[in-house]
C-alpha positions as CSV (number, residue, x, y, z in Angstrom):
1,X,-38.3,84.0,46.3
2,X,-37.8,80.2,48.3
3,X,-40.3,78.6,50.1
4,X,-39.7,78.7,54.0
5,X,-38.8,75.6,55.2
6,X,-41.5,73.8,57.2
7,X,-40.7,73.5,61.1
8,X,-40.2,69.8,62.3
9,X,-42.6,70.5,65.1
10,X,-45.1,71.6,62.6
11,X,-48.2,69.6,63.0
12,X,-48.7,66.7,60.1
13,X,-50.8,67.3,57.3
14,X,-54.4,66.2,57.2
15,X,-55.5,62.9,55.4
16,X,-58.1,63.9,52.4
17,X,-61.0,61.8,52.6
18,X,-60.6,60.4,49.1
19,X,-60.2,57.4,47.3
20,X,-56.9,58.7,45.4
21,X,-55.2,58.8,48.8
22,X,-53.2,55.6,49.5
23,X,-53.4,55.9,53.0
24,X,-57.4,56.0,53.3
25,X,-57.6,53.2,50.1
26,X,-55.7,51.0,52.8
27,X,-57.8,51.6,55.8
28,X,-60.4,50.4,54.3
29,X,-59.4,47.6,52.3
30,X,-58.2,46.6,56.0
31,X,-61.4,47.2,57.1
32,X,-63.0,44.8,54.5
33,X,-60.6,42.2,55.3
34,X,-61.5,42.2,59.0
35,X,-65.5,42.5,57.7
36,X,-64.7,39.5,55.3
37,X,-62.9,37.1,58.2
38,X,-65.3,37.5,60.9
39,X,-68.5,37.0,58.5
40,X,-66.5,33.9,57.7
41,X,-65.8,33.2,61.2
42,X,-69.5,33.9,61.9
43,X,-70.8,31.4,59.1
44,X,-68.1,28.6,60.3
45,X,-69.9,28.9,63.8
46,X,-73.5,29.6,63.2
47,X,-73.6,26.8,61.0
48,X,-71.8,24.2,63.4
49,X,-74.3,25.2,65.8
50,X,-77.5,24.9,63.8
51,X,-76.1,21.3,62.6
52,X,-75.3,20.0,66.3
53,X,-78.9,21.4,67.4
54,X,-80.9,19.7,64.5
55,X,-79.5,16.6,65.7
56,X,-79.5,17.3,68.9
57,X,-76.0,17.0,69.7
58,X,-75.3,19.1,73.3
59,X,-72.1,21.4,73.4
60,X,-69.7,22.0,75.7
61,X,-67.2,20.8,78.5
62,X,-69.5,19.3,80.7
63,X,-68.9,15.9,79.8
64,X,-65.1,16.6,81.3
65,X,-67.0,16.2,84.4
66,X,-68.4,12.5,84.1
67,X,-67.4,8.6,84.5
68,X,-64.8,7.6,81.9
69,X,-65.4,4.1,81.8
70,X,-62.5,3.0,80.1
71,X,-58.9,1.9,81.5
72,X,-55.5,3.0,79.8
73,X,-52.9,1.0,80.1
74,X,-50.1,3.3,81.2
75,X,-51.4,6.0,83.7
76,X,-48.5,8.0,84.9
77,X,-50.7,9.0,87.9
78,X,-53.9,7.5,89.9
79,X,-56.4,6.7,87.5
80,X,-59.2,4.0,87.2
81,X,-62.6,3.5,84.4
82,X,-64.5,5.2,87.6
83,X,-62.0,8.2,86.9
84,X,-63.4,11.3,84.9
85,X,-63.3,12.3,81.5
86,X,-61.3,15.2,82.5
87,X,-58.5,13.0,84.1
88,X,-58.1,10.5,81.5
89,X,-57.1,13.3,79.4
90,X,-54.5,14.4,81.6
91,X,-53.4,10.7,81.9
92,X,-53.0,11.4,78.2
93,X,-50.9,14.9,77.9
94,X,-48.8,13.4,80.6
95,X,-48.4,10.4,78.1
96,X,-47.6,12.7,75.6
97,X,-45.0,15.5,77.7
98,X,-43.1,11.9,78.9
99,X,-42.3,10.7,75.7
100,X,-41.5,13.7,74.0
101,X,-39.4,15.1,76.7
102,X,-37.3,11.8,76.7
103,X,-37.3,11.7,73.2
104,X,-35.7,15.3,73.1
105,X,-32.9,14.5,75.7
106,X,-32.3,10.8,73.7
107,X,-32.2,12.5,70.2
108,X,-30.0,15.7,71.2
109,X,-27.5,13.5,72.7
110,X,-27.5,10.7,69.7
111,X,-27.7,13.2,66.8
112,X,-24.9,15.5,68.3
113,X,-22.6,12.1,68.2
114,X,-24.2,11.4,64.4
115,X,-23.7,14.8,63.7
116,X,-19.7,14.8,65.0
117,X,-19.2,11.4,63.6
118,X,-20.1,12.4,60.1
119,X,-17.0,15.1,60.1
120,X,-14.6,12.0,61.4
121,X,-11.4,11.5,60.1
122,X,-12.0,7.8,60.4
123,X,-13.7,6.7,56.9
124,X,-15.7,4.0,57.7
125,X,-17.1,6.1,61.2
126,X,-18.1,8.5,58.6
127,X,-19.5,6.4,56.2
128,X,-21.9,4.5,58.2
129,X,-23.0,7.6,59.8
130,X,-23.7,9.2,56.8
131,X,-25.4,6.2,55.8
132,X,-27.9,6.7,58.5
133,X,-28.8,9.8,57.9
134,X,-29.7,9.5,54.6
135,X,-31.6,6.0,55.4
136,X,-33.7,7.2,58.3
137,X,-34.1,10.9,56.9
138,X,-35.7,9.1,53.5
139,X,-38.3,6.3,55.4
140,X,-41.5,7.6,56.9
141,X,-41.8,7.5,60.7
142,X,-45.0,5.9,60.7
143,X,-43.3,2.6,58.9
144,X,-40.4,3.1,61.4
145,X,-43.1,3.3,64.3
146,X,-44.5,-0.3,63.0
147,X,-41.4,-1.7,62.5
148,X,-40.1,-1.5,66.0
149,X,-43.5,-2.2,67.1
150,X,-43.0,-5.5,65.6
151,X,-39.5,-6.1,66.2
152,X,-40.4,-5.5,70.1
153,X,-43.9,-7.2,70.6
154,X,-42.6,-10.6,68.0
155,X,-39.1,-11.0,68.3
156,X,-39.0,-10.4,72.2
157,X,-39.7,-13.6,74.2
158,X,-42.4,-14.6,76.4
159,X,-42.6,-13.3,80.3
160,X,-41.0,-16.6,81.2
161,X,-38.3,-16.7,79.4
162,X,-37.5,-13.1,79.6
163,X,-34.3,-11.4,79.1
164,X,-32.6,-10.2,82.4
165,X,-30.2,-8.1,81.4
166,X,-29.7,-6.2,84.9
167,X,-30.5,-7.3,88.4
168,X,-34.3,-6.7,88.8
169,X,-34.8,-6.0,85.3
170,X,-37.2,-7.7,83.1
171,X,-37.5,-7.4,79.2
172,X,-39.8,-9.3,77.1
173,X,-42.8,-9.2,74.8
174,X,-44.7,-7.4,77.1
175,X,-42.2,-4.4,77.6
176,X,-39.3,-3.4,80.0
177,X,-40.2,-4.5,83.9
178,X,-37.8,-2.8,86.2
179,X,-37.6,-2.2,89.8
180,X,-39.4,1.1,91.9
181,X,-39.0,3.1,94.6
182,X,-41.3,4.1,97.5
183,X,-41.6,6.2,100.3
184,X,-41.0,10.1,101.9
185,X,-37.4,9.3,101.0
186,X,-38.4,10.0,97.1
187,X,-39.0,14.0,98.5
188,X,-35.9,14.1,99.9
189,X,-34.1,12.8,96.6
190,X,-35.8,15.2,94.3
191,X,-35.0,17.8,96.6
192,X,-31.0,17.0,96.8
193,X,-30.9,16.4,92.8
194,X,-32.2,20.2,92.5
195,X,-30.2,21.5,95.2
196,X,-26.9,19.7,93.5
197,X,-28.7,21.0,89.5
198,X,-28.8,24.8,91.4
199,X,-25.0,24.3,93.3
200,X,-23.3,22.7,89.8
201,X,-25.0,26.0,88.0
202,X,-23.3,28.5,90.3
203,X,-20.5,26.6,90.1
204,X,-20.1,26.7,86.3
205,X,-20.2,30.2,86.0
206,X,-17.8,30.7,89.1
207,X,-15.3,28.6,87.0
208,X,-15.9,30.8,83.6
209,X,-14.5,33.7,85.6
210,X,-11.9,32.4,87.2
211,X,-10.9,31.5,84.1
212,X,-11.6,34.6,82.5
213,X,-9.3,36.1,85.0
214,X,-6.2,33.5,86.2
215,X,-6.7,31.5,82.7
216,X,-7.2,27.8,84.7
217,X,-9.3,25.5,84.1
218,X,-11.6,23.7,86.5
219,X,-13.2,20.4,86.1
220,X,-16.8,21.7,86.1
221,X,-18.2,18.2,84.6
222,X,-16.7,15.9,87.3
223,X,-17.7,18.2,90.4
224,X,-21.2,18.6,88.9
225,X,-21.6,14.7,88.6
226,X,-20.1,14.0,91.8
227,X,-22.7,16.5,93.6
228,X,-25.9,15.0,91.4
229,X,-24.5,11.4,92.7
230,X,-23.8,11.9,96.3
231,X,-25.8,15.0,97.7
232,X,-29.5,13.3,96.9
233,X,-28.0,10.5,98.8
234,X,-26.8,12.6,101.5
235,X,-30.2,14.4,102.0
236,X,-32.1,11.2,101.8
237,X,-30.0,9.4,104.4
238,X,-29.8,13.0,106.9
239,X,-33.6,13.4,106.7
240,X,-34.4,9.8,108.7
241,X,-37.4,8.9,106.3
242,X,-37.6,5.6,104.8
243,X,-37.9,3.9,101.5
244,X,-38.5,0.3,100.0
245,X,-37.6,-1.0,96.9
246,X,-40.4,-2.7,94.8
247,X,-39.0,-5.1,92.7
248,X,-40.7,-7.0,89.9
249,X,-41.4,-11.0,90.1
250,X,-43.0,-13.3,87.6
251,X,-46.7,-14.3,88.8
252,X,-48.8,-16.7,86.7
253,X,-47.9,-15.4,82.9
254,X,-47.0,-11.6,83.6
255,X,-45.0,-10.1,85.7
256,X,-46.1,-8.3,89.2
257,X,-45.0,-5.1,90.9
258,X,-42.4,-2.5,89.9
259,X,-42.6,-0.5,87.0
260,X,-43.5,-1.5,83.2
261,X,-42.5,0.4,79.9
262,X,-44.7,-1.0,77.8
263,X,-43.5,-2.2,73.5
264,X,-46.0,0.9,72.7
265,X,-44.3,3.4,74.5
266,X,-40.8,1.3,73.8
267,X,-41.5,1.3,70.1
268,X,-42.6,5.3,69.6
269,X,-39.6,6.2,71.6
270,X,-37.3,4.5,69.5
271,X,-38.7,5.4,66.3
272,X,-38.8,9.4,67.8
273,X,-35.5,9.1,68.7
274,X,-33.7,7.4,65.4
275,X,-35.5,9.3,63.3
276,X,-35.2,12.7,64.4
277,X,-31.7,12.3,65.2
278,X,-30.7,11.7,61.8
279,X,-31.9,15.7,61.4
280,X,-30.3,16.7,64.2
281,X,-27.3,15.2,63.0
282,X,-27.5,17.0,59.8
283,X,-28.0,20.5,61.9
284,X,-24.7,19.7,64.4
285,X,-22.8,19.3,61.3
286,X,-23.8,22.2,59.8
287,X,-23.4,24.1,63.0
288,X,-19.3,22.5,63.5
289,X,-18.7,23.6,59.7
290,X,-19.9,26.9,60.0
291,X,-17.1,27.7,62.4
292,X,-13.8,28.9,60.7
293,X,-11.1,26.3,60.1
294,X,-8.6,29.1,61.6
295,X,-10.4,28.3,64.7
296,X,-9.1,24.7,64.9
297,X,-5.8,25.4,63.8
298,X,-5.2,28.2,66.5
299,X,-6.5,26.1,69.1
300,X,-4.0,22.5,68.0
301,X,-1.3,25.4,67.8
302,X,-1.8,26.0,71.6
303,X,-1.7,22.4,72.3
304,X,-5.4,21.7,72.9
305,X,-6.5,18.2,71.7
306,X,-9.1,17.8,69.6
307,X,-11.9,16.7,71.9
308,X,-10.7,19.9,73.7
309,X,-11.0,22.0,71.0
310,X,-14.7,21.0,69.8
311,X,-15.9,20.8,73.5
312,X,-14.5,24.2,74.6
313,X,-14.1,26.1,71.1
314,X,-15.7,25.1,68.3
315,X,-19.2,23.8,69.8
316,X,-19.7,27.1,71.8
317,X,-19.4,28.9,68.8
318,X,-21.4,26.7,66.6
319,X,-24.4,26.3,68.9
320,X,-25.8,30.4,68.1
321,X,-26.1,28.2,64.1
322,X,-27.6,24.9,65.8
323,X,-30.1,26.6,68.4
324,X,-32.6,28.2,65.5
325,X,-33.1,24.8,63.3
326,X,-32.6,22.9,66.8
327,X,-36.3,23.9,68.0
328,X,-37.8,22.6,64.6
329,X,-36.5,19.5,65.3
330,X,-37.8,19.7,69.2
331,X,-41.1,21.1,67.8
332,X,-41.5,18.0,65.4
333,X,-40.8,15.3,68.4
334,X,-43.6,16.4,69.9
335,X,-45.7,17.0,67.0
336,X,-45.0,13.9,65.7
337,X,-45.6,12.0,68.9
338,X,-49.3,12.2,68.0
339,X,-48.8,9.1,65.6
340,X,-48.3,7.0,68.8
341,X,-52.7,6.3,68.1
342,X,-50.9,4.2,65.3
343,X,-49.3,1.8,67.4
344,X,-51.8,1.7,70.4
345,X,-49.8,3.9,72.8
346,X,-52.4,6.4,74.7
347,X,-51.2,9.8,74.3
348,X,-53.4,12.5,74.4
349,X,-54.8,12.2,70.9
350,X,-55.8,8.1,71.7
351,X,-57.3,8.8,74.9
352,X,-59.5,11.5,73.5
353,X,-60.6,10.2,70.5
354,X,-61.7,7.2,72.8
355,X,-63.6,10.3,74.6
356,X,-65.5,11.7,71.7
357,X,-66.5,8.8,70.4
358,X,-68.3,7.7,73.7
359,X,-69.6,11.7,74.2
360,X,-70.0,12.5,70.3
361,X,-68.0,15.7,71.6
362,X,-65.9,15.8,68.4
363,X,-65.0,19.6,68.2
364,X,-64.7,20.1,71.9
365,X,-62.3,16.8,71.6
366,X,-60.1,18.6,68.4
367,X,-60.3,21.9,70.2
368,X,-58.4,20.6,73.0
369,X,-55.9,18.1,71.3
370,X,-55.0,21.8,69.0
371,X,-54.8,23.5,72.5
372,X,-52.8,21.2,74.2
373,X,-49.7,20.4,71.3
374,X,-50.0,24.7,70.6
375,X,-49.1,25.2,74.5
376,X,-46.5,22.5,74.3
377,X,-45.3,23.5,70.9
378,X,-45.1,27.6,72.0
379,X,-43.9,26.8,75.4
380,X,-40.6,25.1,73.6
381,X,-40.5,27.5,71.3
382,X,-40.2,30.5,74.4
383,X,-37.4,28.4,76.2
384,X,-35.6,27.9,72.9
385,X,-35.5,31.8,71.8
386,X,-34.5,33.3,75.3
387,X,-31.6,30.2,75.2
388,X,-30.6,31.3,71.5
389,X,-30.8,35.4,72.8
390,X,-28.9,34.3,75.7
391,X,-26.1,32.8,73.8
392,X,-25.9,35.6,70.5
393,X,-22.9,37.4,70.6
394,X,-23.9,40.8,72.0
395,X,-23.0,44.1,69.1
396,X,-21.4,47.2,69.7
């Protein structure tokens, strides 16, 4: 006689409370883990306490609160030693988001050209870029931070005999002087260059459909640069508001007004930008091979040159292999940035361990340098994978 077959609605069987049961042996080996971390946990704090308090060390964020007392030497916004704890250490994440979002643009832009150049035709092009990958790639971006540190604040002359490369522009030994720009006028600016980003947008994907559809081609990159050129100028000069142009000058042995980029930040830019271009070079090249040779043959069989066919074929189809090992890269710019203490530039790791050394607040200091690269690091990290979901190829 066969069993009946059980329903599918039929309710699931009960779990036996015994230790031969694989299911109940993993609750509670789960449950001991969990018991096992947060007695660690517990220890970890409960110690750190009972140390501070036997030597009477106060905790806390309190101290955020008080007179600084010390000056920083590049202060992206208003700040003076009267100036609180609290906004010397934005001085410093602004420090720190400056460089490493410049260092981002500089190093996408020079590794993509490493990157392309290595897969040149030309044998010496390819050569020497593939002799700078391997270079930079092998020597430690600390002793690349020093050495442009030096090359900048030695080599470089004096203020008065500074190079003067541009009209208003400034370099020597004590960084890059260049002019400034005041007034409500710098509003209106801002607002025309997004209004022109927004318009140049709309404008790109209007020209992949009409493409999709008649098959023409319309010159997206020109229009785009001619409307971030002239429509913040067009705003500015339609709004009536004013502006004045602050222009350094040599007073006494260092230079007065306008705007200083100082050898620190000069120096950790550079190195950032060499030296993490040489990966990114390696990751554009691996992203171009990755595409099928047929692809480059069916596109010079149509007639399309070959800066033509690796702008419009082979790079859109190469970037869903670039974007993943892209954000490493971006993730280790920033990270990496923190070695600017090395070289005297006050990111947010100088300008607080200045802080906890005058407060003694060590672990409230740590706890926010960890906080502050972990936003910045998981923040990337979001943009980057809704970019690479945006750009997958979609399966049926």
């Amino acid at each position: 006689m066969t069993k009946p077959k059980e329903s599918p609605l039929a309710p699931p069987a009960r779990r036996r409370l015994s230790w031969n049961d694989p299911g109940t042996r993993s609750i509670i080996y789960q449950i001991l883990a969990l018991l096992a971390v947060g007695g660690a946990v517990w220890f970890l704090v409960h110690n750190t306490l009972s140390n501070l308090s036997a030597r009477n060390i106060s905790t806390g964020f309190d101290f955020l609160s008080k007179e600084a007392g010390f000056a920083i030497g590049e202060t992206p916004i208003a700040y003076s030693p009267a100036s609180t704890y609290g906004r010397a250490i934005t001085v410093g994440l602004l420090n720190t988001l400056r460089v490493a979002l410049i260092g981002i643009v500089l190093a996408t832009l020079l590794g993509t050209l490493i990157g392309i150049a290595r897969l040149s035709s030309n044998w010496l092009i390819r050569k020497i870029s593939s002799i700078y990958v391997e270079v930079m790639r092998n020597v430690p971006l600390l002793l690349q931070l020093f050495f442009w540190y030096a090359i900048i604040s030695e080599t470089l002359p004096g203020p008065r005999q500074a190079l003067h490369p541009l009209p208003g522009v400034f370099v020597s030994n004590r960084g890059v002087q260049m002019p400034t720009v005041h007034g409500d006028g710098l509003l209106w600016l801002l607002v025309g260059f997004l209004v022109a980003v927004i318009l140049s947008i709309i404008m790109a994907k209007w020209a992949r459909k009409n493409q999709e559809k008649t098959g023409q081609i319309f010159p997206t990159g020109r229009w785009s640069m001619l409307l971030l050129l002239v429509l913040p100028v067009v705003m500015w000069f339609f709004s009536g508001t004013s502006m004045t142009l602050d222009v350094p000058e040599l007073k006494g042995f260092n230079f007065a007004g306008g705007m200083t980029l100082s050898p620190e930040f000069a120096a950790l830019l550079i190195g950032l930008v060499i030296y993490t271009a040489a990966f990114i070079a390696e990751v554009v090249r691996s992203g171009i091979q990755s595409v099928n040779r047929g692809q480059w043959e069916a596109a010079e069989a149509l007639g399309l040159k070959r800066g033509q066919v690796l702008r419009l074929i082979v790079l859109p189809q190469a970037l869903r292999v670039i974007i993943p090992p892209m954000t490493s890269q971006y993730l280790n710019i920033t990270k990496n940035s923190s070695l600017a203490v090395a070289i005297g530039y006050p990111d947010i790791v100088s300008v607080i361990n200045t802080t906890l050394n005058q407060t003694g607040q060590a672990i409230e200091g740590i706890m926010m340098i960890m906080a502050a690269y972990l936003t910045v690091s998981l923040s990337i990290s979001v943009f980057m994978n809704w970019y690479n979901k945006r750009i997958a190829l979609v399966e049926r």
